[in-house]
C-alpha positions in Angstrom: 23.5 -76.6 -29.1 26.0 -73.7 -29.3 25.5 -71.1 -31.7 27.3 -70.8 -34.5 28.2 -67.2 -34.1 30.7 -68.3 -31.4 33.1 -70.0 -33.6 36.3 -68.6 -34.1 37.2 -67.7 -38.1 40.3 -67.7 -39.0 41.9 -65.6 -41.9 44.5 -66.5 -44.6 47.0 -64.1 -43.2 46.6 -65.9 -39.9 44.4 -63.7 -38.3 42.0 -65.5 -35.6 38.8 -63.9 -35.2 37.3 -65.4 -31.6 33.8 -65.1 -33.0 31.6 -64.5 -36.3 30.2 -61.0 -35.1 31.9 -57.9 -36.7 31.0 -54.4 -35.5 30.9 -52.8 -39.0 32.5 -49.2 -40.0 30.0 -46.2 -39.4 30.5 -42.8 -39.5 31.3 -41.1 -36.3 31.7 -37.4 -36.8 34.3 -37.0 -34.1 38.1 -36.2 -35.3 37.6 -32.6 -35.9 41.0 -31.9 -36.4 41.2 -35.1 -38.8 43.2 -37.0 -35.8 42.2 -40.4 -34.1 42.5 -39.3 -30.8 38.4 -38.1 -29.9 37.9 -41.7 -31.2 39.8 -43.7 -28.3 36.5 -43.5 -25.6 34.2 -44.9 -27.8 36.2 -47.8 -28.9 37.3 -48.4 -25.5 33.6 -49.3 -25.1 33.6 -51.2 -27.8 36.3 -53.2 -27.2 34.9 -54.7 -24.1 32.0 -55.5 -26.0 32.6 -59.1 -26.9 32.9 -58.4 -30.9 35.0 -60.8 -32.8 36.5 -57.9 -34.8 35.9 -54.4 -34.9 35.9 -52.5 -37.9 36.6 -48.5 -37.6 35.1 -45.7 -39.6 36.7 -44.1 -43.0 40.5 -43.4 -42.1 41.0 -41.1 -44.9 44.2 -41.3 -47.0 44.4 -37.9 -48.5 43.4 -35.3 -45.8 42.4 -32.5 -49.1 39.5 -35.0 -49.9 37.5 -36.3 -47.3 34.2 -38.2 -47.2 32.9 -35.7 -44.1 34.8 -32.8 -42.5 35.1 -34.7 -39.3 36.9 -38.0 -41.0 40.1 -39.1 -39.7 43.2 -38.6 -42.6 46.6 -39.3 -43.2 48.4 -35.8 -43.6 51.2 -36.3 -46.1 53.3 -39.0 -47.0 53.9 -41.9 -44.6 57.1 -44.3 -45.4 57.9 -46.0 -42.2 58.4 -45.0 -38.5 62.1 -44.7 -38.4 62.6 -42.3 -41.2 62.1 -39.0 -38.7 60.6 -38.0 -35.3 57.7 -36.8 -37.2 56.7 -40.0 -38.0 57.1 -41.7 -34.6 54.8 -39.3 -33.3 52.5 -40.1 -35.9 52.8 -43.5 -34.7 52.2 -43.4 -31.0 49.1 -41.0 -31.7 47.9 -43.8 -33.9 49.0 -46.7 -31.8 46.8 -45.3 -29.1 43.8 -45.3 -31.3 44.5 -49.1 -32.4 45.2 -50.0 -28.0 41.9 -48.4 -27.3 40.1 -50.7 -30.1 42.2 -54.3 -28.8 42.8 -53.4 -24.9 40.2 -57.1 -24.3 42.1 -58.7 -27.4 39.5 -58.2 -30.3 40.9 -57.7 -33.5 40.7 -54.0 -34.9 40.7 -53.1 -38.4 41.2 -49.8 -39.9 38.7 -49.0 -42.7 41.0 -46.9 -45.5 39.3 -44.7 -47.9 39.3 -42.1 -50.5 35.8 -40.4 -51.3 36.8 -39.2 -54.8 34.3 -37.4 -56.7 32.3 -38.1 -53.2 33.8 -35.5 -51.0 31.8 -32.3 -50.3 32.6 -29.1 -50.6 33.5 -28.7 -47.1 35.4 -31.9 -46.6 39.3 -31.3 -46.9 42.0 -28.7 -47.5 41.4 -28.3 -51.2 39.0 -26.0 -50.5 35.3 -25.4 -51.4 35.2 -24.4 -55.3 38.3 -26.9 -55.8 37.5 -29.8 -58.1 37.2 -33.4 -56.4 39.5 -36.6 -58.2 37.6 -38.7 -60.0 38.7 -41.8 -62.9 36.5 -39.9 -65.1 34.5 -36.5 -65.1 31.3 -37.4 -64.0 29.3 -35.3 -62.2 27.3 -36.2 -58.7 23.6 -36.3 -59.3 20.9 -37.1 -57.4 17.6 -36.7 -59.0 16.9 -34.8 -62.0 14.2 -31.9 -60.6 15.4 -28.7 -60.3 15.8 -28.7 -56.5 17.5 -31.9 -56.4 20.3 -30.4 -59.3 20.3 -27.5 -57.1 21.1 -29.3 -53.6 23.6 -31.2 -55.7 25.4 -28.1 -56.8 25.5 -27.1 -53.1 26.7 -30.4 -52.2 29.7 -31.4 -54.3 31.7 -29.8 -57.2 32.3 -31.2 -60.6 34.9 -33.5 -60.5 37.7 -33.5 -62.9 39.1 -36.8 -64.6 42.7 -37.8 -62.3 45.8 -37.8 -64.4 47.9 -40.8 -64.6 50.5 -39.5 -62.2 47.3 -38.8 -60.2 46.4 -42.4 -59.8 49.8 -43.8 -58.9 49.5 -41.2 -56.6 46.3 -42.0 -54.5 47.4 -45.8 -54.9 50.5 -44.8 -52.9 48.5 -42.7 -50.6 46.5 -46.1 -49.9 49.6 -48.2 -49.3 51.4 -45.3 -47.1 48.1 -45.1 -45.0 48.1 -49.3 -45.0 52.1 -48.9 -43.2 50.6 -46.7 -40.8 48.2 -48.9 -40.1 50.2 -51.5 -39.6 52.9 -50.1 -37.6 50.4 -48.7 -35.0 49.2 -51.7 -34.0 45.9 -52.5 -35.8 45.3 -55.8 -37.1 44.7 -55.2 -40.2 43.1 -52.6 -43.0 39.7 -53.1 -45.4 40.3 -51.3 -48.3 36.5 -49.2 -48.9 35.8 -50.4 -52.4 32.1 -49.5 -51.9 29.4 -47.0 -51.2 30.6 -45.0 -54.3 33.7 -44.2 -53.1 37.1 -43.7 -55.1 37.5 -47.7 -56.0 34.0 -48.0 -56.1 34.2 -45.3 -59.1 37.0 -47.0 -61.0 35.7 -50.7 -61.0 32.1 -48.8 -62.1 31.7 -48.6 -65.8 29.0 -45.5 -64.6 31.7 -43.7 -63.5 34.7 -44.8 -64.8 34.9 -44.1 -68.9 38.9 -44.1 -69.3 41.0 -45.4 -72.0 44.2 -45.8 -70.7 45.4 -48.8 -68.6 42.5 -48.2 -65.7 40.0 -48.1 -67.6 38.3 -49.6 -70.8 37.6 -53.3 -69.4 36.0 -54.8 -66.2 39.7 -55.5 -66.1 41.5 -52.5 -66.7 39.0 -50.5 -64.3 39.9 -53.3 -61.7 43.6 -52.2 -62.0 43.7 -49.8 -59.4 42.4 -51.9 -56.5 44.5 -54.9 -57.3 48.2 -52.4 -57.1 46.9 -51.0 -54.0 46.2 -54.9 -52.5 49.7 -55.7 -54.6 51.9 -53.1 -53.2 50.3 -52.6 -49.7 50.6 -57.1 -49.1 54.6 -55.7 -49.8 54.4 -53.0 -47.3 52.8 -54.9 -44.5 53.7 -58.0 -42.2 52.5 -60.8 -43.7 50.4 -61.9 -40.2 48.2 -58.3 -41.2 44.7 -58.6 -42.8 44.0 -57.2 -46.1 40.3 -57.7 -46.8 37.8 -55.3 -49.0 34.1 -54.1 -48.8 32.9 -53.8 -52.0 29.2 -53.1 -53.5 26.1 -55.4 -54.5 23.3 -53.2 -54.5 24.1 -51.3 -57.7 25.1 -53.4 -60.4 22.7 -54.2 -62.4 22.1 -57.6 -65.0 24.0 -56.6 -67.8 26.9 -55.6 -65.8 26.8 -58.9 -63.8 29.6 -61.1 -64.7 31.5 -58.2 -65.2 31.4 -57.5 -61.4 32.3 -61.4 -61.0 35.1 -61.3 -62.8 36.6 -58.3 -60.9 35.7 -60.0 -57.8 37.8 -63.3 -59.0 40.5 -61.1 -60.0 40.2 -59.6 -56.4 40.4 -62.9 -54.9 43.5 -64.2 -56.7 45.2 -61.0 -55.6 45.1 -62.5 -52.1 42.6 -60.6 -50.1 42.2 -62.2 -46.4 38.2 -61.4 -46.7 35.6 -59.5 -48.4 32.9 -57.4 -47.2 29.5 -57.1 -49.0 27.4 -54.1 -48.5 26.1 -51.8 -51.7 24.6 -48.1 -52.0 26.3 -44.7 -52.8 25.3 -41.5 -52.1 22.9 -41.1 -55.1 21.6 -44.1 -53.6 21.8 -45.4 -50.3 21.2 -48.9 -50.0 23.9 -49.3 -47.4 21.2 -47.0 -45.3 18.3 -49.3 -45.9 16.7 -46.6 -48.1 15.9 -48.1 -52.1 18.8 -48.1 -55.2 16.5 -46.1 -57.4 18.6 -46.9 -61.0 16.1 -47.8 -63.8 17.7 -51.6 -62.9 16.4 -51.6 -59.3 13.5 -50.5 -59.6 12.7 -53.2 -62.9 14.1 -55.9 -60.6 12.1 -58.9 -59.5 10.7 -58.3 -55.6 12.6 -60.3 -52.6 11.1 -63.2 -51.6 9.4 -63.1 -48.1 12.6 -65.9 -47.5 15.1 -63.9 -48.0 13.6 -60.7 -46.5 13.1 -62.3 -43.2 16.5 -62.8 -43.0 17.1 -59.3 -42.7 20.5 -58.9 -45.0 19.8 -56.4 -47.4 22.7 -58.0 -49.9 22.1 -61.8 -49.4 21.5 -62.5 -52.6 24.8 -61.4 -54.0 27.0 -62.8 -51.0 25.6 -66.2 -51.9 26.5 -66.3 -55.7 30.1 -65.2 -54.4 30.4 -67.9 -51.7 29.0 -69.9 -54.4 31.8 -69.1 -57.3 34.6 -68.6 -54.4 33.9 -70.9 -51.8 37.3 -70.5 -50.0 36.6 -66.7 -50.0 36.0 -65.5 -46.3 32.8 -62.8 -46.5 31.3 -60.6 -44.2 27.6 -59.7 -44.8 26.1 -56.3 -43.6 23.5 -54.5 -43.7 20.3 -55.1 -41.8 20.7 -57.6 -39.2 18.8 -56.7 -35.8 18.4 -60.5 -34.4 20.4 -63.6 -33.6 17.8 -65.7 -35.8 18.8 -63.5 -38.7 22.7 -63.8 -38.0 22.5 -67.6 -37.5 19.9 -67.8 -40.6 23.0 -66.3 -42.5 25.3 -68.1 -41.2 23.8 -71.7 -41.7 22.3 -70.4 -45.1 26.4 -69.9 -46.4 25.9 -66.6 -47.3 28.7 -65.4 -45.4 31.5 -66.0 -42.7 31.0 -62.9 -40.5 28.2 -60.8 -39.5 28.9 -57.3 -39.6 26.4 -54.8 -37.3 26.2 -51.3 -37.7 23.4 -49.2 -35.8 23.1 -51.9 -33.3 26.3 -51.7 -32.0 25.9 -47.3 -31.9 22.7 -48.0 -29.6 24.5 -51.0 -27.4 28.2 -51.3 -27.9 28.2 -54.5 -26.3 25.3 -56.0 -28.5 27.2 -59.2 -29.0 27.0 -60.2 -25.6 23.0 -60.8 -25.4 23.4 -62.1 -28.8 26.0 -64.9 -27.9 24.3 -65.5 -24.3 22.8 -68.7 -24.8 20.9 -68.2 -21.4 19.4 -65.4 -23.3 15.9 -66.8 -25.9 15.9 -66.3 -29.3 12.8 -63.9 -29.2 14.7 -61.9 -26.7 18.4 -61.4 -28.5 17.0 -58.6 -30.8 17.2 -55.0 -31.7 14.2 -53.5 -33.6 15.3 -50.0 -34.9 12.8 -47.7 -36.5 13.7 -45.6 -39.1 15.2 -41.9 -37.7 12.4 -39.9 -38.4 13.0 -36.4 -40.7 12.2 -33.0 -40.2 9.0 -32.2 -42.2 10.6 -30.1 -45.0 11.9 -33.3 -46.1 9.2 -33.7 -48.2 10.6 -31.3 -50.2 14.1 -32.5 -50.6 15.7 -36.0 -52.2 14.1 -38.6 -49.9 16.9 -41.2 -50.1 19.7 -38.6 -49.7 18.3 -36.5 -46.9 16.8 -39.9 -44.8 20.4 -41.6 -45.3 22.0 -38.0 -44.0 19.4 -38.2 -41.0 20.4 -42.1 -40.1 24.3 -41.2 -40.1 23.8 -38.3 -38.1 21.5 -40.0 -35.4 24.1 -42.6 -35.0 26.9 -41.0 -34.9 25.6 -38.5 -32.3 24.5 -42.0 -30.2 28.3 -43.0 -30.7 29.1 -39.7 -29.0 26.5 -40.3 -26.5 27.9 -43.9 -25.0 31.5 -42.5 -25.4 30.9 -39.5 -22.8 28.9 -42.7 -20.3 25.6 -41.2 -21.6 22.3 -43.2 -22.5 21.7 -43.9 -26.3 18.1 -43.8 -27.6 17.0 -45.8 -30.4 14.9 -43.7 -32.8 11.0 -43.6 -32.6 8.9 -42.7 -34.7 
């Protein structure tokens, strides 16, 4: 019987996916000079990997706050390829980037991001006592002792609370970066709505405390992802994807329905398909490594069920399938075997599959998994976690072990790009 991860999915816009496997947005650590093109060899690999879509890492859209000092940016506004030679440069270096990532026909989408109160000290051109944008002025934390305060005052400055003008601003930095996107060739953009990134922060009522008319109500904080998906669907062709990753991991059971009804309002805006994944820097779920908010840790234990199928965020995918069945959703975080993908699959949790770390270690991962010559005890990938250095023990476990898995994958990605052997980590 074939496997279900075969099938084709197609999106609203139009969009055919040729199968259910997604390689999902990591972190590679390469565009130094904040441009795509160190990028193109290791999504050349990809490409001929057999994915059904591949997802890039964090194209940033303001290049004076970036989620690492190695993420690709947008420099300046972007308001079509015709209005000066500047701009069709722009284009052709980005159109190479998005050739590289669909030169065997897979659909490439361009993750789009702004880190907000998230960027480090040492990510942008603000420079490194400049404040970080933020819907409200709430500091980075992550732990209370007095090394962890310490390590976060290293790590990030305060934030200060963005001015009106501010956020029409970055929404228009979103949509310019969206036109880019588009007129280079990609297939499509997911706007990064989780991990405690800039959205993340204004749908959060944690970090976003506003009055005005993005903040104050699930709705209201909801406002400023639903005029970026409103005026980048005006920007775009109509056949490009809009779709969204957005968190699970850290809302907790009073906040619940408040996150649902954002999501609805998400949906009726006309996304093409929604990514679930969860975590932030404070805590990195999206790293395997525990939420540790009060409402995690009082939370009920996973059932041996759902933990064998390996999705950290199953739970929440299914009660959004469950409210929006028409929604198409990706599911990431976790999966290492075709039993687990299938399981998800044929359990309705999700739509797509989307694979991080496997794909840095093998980027054609999807072949042994849709090789039905290939058993089911055989199509795996156990991954250890990457072990730490032993003054670890003295730091935030969660922040300095998600640090350690980026890094370690990142440098794989760079590994496989040059025709070098990746290594899985051992412990």
């Amino acid at each position: 019987m074939p496997s279900p991860l075969s099938d084709p999915v197609k999106l609203p816009c139009g969009l055919v996916l040729p199968n259910r496997l997604s390689k999902a947005a990591m972190a590679e650590m390469m565009a130094k000079s904040h441009h795509p093109d160190p990028l193109v060899e290791a999504y050349e690999k990809w490409s001929s990997g057999g994915w059904g879509s591949i997802l890039t890492g964090n194209v940033q859209v303001d290049i004076n706050h970036l989620g690492s000092p190695f993420d690709p940016a947008l420099d300046g506004e972007y308001t079509g390829v015709n209005d000066n030679k500047n701009n069709e440069a722009l284009v052709s270096r980005w159109k190479k980037y998005a050739d590289a990532c669909q030169q065997h026909g897979t659909p490439a989408i361009a993750q789009i991001c702004h880190p907000g109160r998230q960027s480090f000290r040492v990510a942008g051109k603000r420079g490194m006592f400049a404040s970080t944008i933020a819907p409200s002025a709430v500091a980075m934390s992550v732990g209370d002792s007095w090394i962890e305060c310490f390590i976060g005052m290293l790590a990030w400055t305060k934030p200060r609370a963005m001015s009106t003008d501010e956020v029409w601003g970055t929404i228009g930095k979103f949509v310019d970066t969206a036109r880019l996107m588009a007129d280079a060739g990609f297939s499509g953009v997911e706007l990064h709505g989780a991990h405690g990134y800039l959205i993340d922060q204004f749908l959060s009522p944690k970090t976003n405390l506003r009055t005005d008319e993005f903040g104050g109500t699930p709705e209201k904080r909801a406002r400023f992802i639903l005029e970026i998906i409103r005026k980048s669907r005006a920007a775009v062709p109509k056949s490009f994807a809009i779709g969204i990753k957005l968190n699970s991991a850290d809302h907790s059971s009073s906040t619940f329905e408040e996150t649902m009804t954002q999501i609805s309002l998400i949906v009726d805006a006309g996304i093409d398909f929604m990514e679930i994944s969860g975590g932030t820097y404070e805590s990195p779920a999206m790293m395997g490594y525990p939420n540790s908010s009060p409402e995690a840790k009082a939370a009920p234990v996973k059932s041996e069920r759902t933990a064998a199928r390996e999705a950290f965020f199953i739970e929440f995918a299914k009660t959004v399938r469950e409210r929006h069945p028409e929604l198409i959703l990706m599911l990431t975080g976790g999966f290492r075997t075709r039993a687990g993908c299938v399981a998800a699959i044929e359990d309705g949790a999700c739509d797509l599959v989307g694979i991080g770390r496997p794909a840095a270690i093998e980027p054609a991962f999807p072949l042994l998994l849709l090789d039905e010559d290939v058993k089911d005890e055989k199509a795996v990938m156990p991954l250890e976690k990457v072990p730490v250095p032993w003054y670890a023990g003295f730091l935030p476990r969660n922040l300095i072990g998600a640090g350690a898995e980026s890094t370690y994958y990142a440098t794989q990605i760079k590994r496989f790009a040059k025709g070098l052997a990746t290594y899985a980590p051992a412990l």
